[in-house]
N, C-alpha and C positions, 0 to 999 in steps of 0.2 A: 529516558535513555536514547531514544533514536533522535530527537531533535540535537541531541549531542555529537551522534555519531553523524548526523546529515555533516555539522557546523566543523566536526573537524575533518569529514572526506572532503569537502569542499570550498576548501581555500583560496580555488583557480576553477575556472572552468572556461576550456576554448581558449585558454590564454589570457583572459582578463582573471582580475583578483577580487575575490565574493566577499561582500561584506558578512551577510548572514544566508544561512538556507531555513524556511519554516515548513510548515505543515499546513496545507487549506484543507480542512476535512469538507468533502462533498456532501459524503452521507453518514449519517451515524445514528442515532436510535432513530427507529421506524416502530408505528403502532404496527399491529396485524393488518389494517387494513390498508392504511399507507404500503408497506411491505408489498402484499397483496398486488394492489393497483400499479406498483411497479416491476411485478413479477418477480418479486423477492421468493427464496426458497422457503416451506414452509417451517424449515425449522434454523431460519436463519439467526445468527446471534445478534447483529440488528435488531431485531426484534426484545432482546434483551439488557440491550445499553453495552453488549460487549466485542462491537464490531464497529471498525470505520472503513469508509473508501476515501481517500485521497489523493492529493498530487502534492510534490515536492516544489517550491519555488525557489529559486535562488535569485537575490538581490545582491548585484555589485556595486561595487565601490563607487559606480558613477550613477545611482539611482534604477538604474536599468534591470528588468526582471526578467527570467527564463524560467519557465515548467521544465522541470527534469523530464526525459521519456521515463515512461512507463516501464519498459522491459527493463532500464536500467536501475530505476528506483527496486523492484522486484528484483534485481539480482542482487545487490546491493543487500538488500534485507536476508535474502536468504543464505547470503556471505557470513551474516553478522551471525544470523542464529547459529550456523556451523562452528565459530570458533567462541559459542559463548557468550557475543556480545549481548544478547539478545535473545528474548522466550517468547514466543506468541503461538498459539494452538493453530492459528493456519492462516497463510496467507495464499493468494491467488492472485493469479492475473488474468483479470476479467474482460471481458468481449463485449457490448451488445448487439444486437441484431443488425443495427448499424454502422457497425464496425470502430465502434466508438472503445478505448481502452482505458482503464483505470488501477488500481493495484485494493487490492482490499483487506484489511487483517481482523481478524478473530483473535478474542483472548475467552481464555477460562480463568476462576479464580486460582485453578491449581489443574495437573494434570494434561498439560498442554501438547500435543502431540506432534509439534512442529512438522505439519503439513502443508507440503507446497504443490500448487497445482497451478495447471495454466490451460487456458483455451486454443481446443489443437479439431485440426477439421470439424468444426461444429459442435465436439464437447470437451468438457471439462477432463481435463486427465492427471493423474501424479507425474509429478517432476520429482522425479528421484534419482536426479544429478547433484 
């Protein structure tokens, strides 16, 4: 569902017209010590094959590719889940020490608790806008 929803927000972007929008997953299942070594949380779903971090791309019509920002892929998602489009147990927008940002979602097989959170002076907080 959401490579659907990326392909039909994004018909236009900036004024040029997008062929397609995909998905680059960065990270997705992590061992415990892989996890670990990147200072994964220790009870991250990573760990369990039920969590990705990724970035959105859009590809226009004249070959030309764009990385969606971050904050707006993250609002984006958390738009979707409010009217329905969309279920995921949490998603975040994440920081690292380097200032480096990415969007990350968690699923559960069931029971999802549509949790949004984002990096605010140095920790992690609920976004309950």
């Amino acid at each position: 569902p959401l490579r659907a929803l990326l392909n039909a927000k994004y018909t236009t972007y900036q004024g040029k017209k997008v062929k397609s929008a995909s998905i680059k997953i960065t990270s997705g299942y992590r061992s415990p010590a892989l996890n670990k070594a990147v200072g994964g949380s220790t009870t991250s779903a990573h760990t369990q094959g039920l969590a990705a971090d990724f970035d959105v791309v859009i590809t226009f019509t004249d070959g030309t590719k764009k990385t969606i920002p971050y904050t707006e892929t993250y609002e984006n998602i958390k738009a979707w889940v409010k009217v329905g489009k969309l279920s995921l147990d949490q998603c975040i927008e994440e920081r690292s020490k380097n200032g480096s940002t990415w969007v990350h979602i968690g699923l559960k097989p069931d029971n999802n608790r549509k949790q949004f959170m984002k990096y605010v002076n140095g920790k992690y907080t609920l976004d309950r806008n």
